[in-house]
C-alpha positions as a printed NumPy array, in Angstrom:
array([[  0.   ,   0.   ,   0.   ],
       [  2.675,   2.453,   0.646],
       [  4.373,   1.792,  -2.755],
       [  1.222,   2.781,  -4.686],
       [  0.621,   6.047,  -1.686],
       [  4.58 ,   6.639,  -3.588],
       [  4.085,   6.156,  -6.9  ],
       [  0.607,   8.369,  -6.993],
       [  2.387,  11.212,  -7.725],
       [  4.201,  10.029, -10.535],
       [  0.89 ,   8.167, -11.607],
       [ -1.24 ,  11.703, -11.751],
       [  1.693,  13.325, -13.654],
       [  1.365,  10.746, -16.56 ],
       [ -2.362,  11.012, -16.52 ],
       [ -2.436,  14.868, -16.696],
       [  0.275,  14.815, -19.157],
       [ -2.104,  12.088, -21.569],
       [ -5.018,  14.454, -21.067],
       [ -3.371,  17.768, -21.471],
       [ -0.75 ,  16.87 , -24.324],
       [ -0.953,  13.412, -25.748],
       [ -4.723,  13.114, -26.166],
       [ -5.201,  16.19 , -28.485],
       [ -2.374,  15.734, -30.476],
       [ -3.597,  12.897, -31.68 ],
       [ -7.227,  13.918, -32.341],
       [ -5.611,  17.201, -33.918],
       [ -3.357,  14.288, -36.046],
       [ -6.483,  12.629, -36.913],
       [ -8.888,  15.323, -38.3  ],
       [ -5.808,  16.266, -39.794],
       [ -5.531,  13.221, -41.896],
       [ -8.693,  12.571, -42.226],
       [ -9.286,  16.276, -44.26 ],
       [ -6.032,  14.721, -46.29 ],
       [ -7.714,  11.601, -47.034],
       [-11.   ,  13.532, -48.521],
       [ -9.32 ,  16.003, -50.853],
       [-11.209,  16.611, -54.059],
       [-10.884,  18.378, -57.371],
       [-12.184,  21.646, -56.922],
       [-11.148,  22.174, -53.119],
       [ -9.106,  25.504, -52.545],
       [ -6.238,  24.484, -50.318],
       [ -3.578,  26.191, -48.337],
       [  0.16 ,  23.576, -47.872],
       [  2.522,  23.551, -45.119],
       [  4.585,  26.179, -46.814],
       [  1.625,  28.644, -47.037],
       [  1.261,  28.351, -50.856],
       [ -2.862,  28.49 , -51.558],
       [ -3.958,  26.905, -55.082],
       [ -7.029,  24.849, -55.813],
       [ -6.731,  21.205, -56.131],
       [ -6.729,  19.939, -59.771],
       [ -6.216,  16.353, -59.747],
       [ -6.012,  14.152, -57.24 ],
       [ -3.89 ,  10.465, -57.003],
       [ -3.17 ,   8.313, -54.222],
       [ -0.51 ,   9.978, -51.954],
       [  0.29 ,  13.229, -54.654],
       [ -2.256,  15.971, -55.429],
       [ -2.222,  18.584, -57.833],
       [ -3.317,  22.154, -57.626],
       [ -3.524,  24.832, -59.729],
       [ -2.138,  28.734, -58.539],
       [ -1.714,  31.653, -60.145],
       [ -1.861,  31.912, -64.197],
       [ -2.467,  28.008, -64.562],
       [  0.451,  26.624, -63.251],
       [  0.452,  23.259, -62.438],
       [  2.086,  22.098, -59.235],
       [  2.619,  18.079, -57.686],
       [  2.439,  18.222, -53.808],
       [  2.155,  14.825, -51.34 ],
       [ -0.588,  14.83 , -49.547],
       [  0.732,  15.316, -46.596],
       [  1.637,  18.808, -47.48 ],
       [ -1.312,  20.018, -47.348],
       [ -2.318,  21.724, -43.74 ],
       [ -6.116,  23.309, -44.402],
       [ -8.738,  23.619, -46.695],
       [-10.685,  27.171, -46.824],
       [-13.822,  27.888, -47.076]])
């Protein structure tokens, strides 16, 4: 009994950090790739590297948007971080 009255304290740190940390990283990585996974032609996008463009094709880990004057650009997925609205 006294080794678990010990180890509470180290017990409640791992379970606040889980709740406070862990836990919404991974729903944030989720939503995340689940917006990635539903990409379709016609979706105005912003990547990782802030470049916004309007998705023109889309293959199974590349995607391809269209900026300015009709150029034509190959990203992964992955790169992309939001659609707008």
């Amino acid at each position: 009994m006294e080794t678990l009255i010990a180890l509470s304290p180290l017990l409640l740190m791992f379970l606040l950090m889980w709740l406070f940390i862990i836990r919404p990283a991974q729903k944030r990585q989720k939503t995340t790739a689940n917006m990635q996974s539903e990409l379709k032609r016609g979706d105005r996008i912003v990547t990782i590297g802030g470049l916004h463009g309007q998705v023109d094709a889309v293959d199974d880990t590349t995607i391809y948007i269209t900026v300015a004057d009709g150029t034509r650009m190959q990203f992964e997925r992955q790169a992309i971080a939001r659609v707008v609205e």
